[in-house]
Backbone as CSV, one residue per row, in Angstrom:
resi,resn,N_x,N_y,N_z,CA_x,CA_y,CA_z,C_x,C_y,C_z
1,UNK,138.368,119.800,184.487,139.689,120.369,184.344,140.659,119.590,185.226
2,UNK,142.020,119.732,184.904,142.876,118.631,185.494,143.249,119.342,186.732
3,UNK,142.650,120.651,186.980,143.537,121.000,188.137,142.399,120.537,189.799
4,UNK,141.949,120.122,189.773,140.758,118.894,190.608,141.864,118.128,190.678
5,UNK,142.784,117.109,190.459,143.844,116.344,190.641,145.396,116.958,190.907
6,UNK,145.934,116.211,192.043,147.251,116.690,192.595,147.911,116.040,191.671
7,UNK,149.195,115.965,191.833,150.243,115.741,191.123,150.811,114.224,190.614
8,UNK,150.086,113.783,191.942,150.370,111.885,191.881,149.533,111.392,191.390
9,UNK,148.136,112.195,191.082,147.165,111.724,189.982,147.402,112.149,188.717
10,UNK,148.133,113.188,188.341,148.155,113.498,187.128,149.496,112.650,186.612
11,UNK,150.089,112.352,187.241,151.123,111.650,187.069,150.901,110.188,186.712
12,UNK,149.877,109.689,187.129,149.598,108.277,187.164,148.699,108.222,185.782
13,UNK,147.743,109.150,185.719,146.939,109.746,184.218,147.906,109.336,183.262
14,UNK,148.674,110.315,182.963,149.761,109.868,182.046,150.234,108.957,181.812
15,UNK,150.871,108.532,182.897,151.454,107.028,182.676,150.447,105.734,182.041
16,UNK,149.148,106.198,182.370,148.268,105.332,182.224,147.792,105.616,180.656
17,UNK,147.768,106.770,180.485,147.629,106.727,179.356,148.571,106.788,178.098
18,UNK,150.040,106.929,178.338,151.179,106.470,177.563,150.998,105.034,177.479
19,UNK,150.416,104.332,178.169,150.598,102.765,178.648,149.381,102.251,177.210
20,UNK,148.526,102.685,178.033,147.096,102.282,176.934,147.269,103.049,175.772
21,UNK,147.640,104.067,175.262,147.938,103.771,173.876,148.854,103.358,173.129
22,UNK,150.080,102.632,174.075,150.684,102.009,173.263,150.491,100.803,172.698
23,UNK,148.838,100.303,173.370,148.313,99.223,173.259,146.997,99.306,171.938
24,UNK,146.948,100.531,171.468,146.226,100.771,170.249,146.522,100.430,169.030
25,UNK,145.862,99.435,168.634,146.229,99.081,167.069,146.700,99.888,166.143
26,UNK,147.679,100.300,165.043,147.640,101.075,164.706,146.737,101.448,163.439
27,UNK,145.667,100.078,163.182,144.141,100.631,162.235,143.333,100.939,162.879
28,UNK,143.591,101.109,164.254,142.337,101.737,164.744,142.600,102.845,165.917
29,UNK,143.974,103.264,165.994,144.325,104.256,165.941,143.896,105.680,165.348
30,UNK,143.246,106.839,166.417,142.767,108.002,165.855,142.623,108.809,167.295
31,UNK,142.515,110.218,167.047,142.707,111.409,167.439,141.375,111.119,168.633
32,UNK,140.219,110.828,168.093,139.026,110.458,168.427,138.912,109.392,169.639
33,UNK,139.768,108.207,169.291,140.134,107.116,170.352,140.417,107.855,171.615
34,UNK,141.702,108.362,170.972,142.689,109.143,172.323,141.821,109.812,173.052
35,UNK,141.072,110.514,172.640,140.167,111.362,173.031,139.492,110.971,174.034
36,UNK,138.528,109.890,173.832,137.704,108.680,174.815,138.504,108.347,175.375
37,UNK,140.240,107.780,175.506,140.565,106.843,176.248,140.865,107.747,177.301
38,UNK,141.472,109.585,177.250,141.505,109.853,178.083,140.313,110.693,178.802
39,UNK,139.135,110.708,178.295,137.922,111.165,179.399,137.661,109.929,180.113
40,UNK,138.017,108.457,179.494,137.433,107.674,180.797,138.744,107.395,181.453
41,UNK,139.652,108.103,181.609,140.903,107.738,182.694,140.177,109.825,183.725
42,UNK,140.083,110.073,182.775,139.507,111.699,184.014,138.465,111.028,184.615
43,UNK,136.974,110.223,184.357,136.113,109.797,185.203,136.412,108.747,185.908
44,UNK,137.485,107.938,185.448,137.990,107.308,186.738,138.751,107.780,188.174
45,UNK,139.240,109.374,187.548,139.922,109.159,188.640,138.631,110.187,189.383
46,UNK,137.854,110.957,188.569,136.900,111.446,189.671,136.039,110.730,190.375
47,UNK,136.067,109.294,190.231,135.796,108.420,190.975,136.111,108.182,192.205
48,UNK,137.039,108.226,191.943,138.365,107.817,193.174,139.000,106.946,193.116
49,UNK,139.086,105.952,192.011,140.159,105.026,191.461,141.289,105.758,190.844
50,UNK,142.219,106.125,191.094,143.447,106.937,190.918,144.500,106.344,191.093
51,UNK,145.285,104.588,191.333,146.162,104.503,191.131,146.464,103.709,189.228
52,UNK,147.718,103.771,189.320,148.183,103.526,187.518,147.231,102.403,187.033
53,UNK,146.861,101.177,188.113,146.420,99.900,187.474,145.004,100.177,187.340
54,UNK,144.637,101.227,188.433,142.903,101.336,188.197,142.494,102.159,187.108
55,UNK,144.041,103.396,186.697,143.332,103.781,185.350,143.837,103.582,184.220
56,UNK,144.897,102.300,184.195,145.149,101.533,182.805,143.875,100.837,182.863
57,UNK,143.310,100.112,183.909,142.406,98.930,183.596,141.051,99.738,182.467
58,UNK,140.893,101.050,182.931,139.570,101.951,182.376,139.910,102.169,181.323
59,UNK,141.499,102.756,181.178,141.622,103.439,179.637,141.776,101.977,178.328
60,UNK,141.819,100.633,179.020,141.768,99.858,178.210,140.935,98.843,177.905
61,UNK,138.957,99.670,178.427,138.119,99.397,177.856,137.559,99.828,176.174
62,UNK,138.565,100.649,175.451,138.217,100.855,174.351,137.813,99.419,173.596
């Protein structure tokens, strides 16, 4: 659940993930993608990689 993250992480989440899907093809574009791109930006940051570049770099292992 997102509430495990303060505000400057959820903030950076987003951004990171507005970022990386604007980088999604749009044929391979799906509900499903989004889906994955943002559980591996949540296990990054329960990592402890939590700034924007450490979880664009994750969400744009699709």
């Amino acid at each position: 659940m997102l509430t495990e993250f303060d505000q400057n992480t959820i903030a950076n989440m987003t951004a990171a993930l507005d970022y990386v899907c604007k980088k999604i093809p749009a044929d391979k574009d799906s509900t499903e993608l989004r889906k994955r791109i943002a559980d591996e930006l949540i296990q990054c940051a329960r990592s402890g990689k939590r700034t924007v570049i450490d979880l664009q770099n994750a969400g744009l292992k699709f």
